[in-house]
N, C-alpha and C positions, 0 to 999 in steps of 0.2 A: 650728289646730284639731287635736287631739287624738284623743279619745274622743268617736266621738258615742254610742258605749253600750261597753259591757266587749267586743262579740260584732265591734267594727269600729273601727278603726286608721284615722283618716287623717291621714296627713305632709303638710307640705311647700304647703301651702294654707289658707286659711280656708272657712267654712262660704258666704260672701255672693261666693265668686270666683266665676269663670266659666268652665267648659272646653270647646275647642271640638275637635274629632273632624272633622276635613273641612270643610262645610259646618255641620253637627250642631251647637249650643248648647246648654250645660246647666249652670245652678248646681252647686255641689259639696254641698249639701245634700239639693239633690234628686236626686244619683245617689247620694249616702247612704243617702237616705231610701227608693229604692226597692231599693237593696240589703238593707239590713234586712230590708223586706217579705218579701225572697224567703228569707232565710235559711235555713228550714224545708225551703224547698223543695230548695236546693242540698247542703240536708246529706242530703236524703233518696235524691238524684242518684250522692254521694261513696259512699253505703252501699251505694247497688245495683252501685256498678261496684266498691264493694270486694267487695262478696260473690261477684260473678261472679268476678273475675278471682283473689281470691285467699282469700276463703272466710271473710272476717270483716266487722263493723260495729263501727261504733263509736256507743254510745248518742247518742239525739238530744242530749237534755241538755247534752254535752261542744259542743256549738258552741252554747249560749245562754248568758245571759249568770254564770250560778251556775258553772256548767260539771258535771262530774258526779265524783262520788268514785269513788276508786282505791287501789290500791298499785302500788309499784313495788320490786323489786327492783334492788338499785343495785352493779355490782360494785364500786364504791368506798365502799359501808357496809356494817354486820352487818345483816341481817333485812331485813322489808319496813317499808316507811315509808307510813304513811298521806299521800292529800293530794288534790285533784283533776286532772282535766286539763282542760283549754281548749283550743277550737281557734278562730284570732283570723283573723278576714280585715281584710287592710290596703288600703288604697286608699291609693299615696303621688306627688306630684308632686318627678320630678327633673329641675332645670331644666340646661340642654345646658351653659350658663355660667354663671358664678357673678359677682355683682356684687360688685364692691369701693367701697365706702363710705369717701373719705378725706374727714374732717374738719379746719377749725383745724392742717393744714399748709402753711406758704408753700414758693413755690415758690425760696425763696433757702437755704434750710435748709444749715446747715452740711454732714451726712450724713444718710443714712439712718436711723444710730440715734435722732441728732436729732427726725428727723421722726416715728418712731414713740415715742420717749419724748413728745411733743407731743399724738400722739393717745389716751395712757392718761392725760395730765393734765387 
């Protein structure tokens, strides 16, 4: 699962899995889906403690899913370059080990290369 909209990123899992938090169970669509919900809210959170702490916002727009127009000056171009920004929030599952998947190799195999020449056939 991918994109569940432009505004949310999620790795590393499907939409129908299951996550558990302790005791706590939850689809990963429906903690997507109540992410979204809030989105509005958290960008509105991100502007107030930017503006306190350091004196700016950044338009709503830039965390939906259009995002909102800009420029940028780039010290590696001449002038300013039109284009927008996006701000993306990710929800990603990384698992502690990683499975290895050996197919259609016996366990007499000449070598190693053998055996992975084996499993790209």
């Amino acid at each position: 699962m991918n994109n569940i909209s432009s505004e949310l990123i999620v790795n590393g899992c499907e939409a129908e899995d299951v996550i558990a938090f302790g005791t706590k169970m939850h689809k990963i669509d429906h903690i997507a889906s109540a992410f979204k919900r809030q989105i509005r809210a958290i960008a509105g959170q991100i502007n107030t403690i930017l503006n306190n702490s350091d004196g700016f916002t950044i338009p709503l727009q830039a965390f939906l899913e259009g995002g909102h127009d800009c420029e940028i000056l780039s010290a590696n171009s001449v002038g300013w370059k039109k284009g927008k920004v996006k701000i993306k929030f990710e929800i990603e599952f990384i698992p502690d080990d990683v499975e290895v998947i050996c197919e259609n190799v016996s366990p007499s195999s000449d070598s190693t290369l053998d055996s992975l020449r084996a499993m790209t056939n």
